[in-house]
C-alpha positions in Angstrom: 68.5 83.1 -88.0 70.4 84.2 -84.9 67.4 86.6 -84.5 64.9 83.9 -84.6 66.1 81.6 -82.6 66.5 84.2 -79.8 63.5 85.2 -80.8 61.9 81.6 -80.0 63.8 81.0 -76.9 62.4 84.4 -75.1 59.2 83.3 -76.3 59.7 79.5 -74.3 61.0 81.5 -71.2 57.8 83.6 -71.5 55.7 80.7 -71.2 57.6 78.1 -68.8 57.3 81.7 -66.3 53.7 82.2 -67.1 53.0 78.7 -66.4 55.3 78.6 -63.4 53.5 81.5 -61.7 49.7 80.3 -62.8 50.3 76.9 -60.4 51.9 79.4 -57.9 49.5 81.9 -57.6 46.3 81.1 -59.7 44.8 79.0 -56.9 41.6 78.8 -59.1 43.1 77.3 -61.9 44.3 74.3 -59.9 40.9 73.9 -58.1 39.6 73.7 -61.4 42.4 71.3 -62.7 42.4 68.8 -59.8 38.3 69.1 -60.0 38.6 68.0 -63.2 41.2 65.3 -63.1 39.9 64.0 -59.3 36.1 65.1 -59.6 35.4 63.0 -56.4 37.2 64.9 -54.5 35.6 67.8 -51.9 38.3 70.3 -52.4 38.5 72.8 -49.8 41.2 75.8 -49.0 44.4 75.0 -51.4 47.7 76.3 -50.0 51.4 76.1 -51.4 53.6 73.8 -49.2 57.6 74.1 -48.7 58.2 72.1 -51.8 57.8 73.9 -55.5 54.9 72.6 -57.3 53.6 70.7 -54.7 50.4 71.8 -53.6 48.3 71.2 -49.8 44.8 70.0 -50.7 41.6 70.2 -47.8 39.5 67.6 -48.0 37.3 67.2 -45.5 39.4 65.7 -42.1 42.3 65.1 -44.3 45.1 66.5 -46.3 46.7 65.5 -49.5 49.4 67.0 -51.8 48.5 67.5 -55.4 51.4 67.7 -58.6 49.6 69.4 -61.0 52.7 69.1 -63.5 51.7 65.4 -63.2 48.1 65.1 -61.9 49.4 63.7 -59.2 47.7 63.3 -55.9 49.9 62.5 -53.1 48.4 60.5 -49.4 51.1 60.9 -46.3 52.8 62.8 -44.7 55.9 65.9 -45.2 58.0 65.7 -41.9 61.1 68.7 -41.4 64.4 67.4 -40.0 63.2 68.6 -36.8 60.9 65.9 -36.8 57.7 68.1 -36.9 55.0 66.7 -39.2 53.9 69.5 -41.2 51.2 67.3 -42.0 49.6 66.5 -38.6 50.3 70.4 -37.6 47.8 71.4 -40.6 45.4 68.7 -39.5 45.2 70.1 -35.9 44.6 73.8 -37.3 41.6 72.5 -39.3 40.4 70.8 -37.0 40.4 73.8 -34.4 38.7 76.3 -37.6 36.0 73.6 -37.5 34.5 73.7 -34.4 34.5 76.8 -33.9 31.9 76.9 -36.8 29.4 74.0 -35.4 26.2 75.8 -33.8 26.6 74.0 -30.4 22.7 75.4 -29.5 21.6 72.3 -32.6 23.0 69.9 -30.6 21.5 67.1 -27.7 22.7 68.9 -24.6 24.0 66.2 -22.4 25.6 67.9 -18.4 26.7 70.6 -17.3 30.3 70.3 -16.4 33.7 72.1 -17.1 35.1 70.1 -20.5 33.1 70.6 -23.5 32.7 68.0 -25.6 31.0 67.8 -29.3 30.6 64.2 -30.2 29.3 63.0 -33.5 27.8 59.1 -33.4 25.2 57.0 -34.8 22.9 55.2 -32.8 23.8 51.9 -33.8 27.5 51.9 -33.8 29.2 49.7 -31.1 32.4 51.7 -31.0 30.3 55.0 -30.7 28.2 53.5 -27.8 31.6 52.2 -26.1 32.9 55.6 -26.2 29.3 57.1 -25.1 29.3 54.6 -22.2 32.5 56.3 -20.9 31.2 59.6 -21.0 28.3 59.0 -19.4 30.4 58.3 -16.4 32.0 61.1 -16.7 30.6 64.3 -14.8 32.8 66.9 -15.9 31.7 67.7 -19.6 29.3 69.2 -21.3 28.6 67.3 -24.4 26.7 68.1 -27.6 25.8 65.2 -29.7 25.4 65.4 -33.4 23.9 62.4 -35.1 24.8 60.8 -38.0 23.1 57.7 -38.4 25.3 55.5 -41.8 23.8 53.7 -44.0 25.1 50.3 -42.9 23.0 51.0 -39.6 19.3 49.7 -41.4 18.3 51.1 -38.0 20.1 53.8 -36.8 18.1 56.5 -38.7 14.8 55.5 -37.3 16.3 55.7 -33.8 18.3 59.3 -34.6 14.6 60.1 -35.9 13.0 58.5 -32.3 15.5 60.7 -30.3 15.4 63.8 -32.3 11.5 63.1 -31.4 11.0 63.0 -28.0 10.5 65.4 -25.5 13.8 64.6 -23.5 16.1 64.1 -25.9 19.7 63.3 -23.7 17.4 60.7 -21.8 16.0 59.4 -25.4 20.0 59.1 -26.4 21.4 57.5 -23.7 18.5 55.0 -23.5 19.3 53.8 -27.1 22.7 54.1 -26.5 22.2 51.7 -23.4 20.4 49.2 -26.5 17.8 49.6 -24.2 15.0 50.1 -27.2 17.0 47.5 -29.5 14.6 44.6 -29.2 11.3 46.6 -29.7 9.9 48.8 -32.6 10.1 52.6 -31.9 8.9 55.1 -33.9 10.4 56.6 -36.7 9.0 59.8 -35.6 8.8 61.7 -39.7 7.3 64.4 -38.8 9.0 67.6 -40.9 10.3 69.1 -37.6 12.4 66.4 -36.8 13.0 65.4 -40.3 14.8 69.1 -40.6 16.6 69.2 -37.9 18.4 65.4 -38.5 18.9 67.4 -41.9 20.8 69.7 -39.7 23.1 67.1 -37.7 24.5 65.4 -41.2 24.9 69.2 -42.3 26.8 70.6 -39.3 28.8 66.8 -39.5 30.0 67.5 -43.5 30.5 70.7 -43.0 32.6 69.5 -39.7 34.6 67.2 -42.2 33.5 64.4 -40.3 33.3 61.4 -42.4 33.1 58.2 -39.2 31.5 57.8 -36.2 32.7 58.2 -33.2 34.3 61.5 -33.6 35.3 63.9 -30.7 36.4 67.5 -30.1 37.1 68.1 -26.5 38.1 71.4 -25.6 38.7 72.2 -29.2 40.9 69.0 -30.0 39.8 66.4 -31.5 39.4 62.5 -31.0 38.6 60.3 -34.4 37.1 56.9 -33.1 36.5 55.2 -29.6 39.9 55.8 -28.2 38.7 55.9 -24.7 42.7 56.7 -23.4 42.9 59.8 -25.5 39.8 60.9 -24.6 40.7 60.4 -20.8 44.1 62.0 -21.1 42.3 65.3 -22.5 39.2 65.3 -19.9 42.4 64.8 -16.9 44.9 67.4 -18.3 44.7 70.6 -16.5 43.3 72.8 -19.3 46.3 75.4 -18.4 48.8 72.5 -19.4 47.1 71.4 -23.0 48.4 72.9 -26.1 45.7 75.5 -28.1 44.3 73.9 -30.3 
């Protein structure tokens, strides 16, 4: 009896280690459970955090903390008594592998100066053209706008199609931009050429983890939203003086 019972409890120990060191090192198998449990989810890299059996999640722009033992999926923050958030650290480092993956030659070339800029917007945005009328004053930066027309735009496709279209496109974007062609009927311009290469913006933005207009990288760090005093802190900062992003 003594036997069996030791038997039984090497057998548990087996089992509780097994599992223990599947959630720690079988990243697949929790991709696969949090898939399951959270299928709306776009699950990028996974990565163990300071806490045992808490799990860092990718998704998209953001990062979550997943429990497997519970199918729990955390939202906030995890902060050391130093005061560093661990969180907002991970976000930055993201954010940094991102752009250095967005093609900047599929982009609307906009100056020539010493800041680059890569700007994602939608034509019909307000907050996007606030932020667009700032840079435009702006003759330090290179920018390369993305568009991303959204769906609660009913126009904004038809005029990322019109600008993707013409034969000048940074004039044909700051024009609409300007709501200079608001009032009038432009062409939606369909043509496969430009119908691919609008394909291309919304690609480069997912893939970007973009998920709102405005958003901003300038020299590698990025902006989310019109926040005109951010952006203007990073065009003034001596670049020697900014932290890598």
């Amino acid at each position: 009896m003594k036997k069996m019972c030791s038997s039984f409890l090497l057998l548990v120990i087996a089992i509780l280690f097994c599992s223990s060191c599947l959630a720690a090192d079988d990243r697949a198998a929790i991709r696969e459970a949090l898939t399951k449990t959270y299928p709306q989810l776009h699950v990028g890299e996974i990565r163990e955090t300071p806490i045992s059996g808490l799990y860092e999640i990718e998704t998209g722009p953001n990062v979550l903390y997943y429990y497997p033992d519970k199918e729990l999926i955390l939202f906030g923050e995890l902060w050391t008594k130093e005061g560093r958030s661990l969180t907002a650290e991970r976000k930055v480092a993201l954010s940094a592998q991102r752009i250095k993956d967005i093609p900047l030659e599929k982009g609307i070339k906009i100056g020539a100066g010493k800041h680059t800029v890569v700007e994602f917007t939608d034509p019909d945005c307000p907050y996007c053209r606030k932020a667009s009328e700032f840079l435009g004053t702006r003759k330090d930066t290179t920018r390369y706008v993305y568009l991303l027309p959204l769906p609660i735009h009913k126009d904004a496709e038809t005029k990322a199609r019109f600008i993707l279209c013409a034969h000048d496109q940074a004039k044909a974007y700051e024009e609409v931009m300007r709501g200079i062609h608001d009032k009038e009927k432009i062409d939606a311009c369909s043509g496969e050429r430009v119908s691919a290469l609008l394909h291309e913006h919304k690609d480069i933005a997912a893939r970007a983890g973009v998920g709102g207009t405005p958003s901003f990288w300038i020299d590698g760090h990025a902006v989310v939203g019109a926040n005109i005093p951010a952006l203007e802190k990073l065009l003034d900062e001596p670049t020697n003086q900014k932290e890598k992003p």
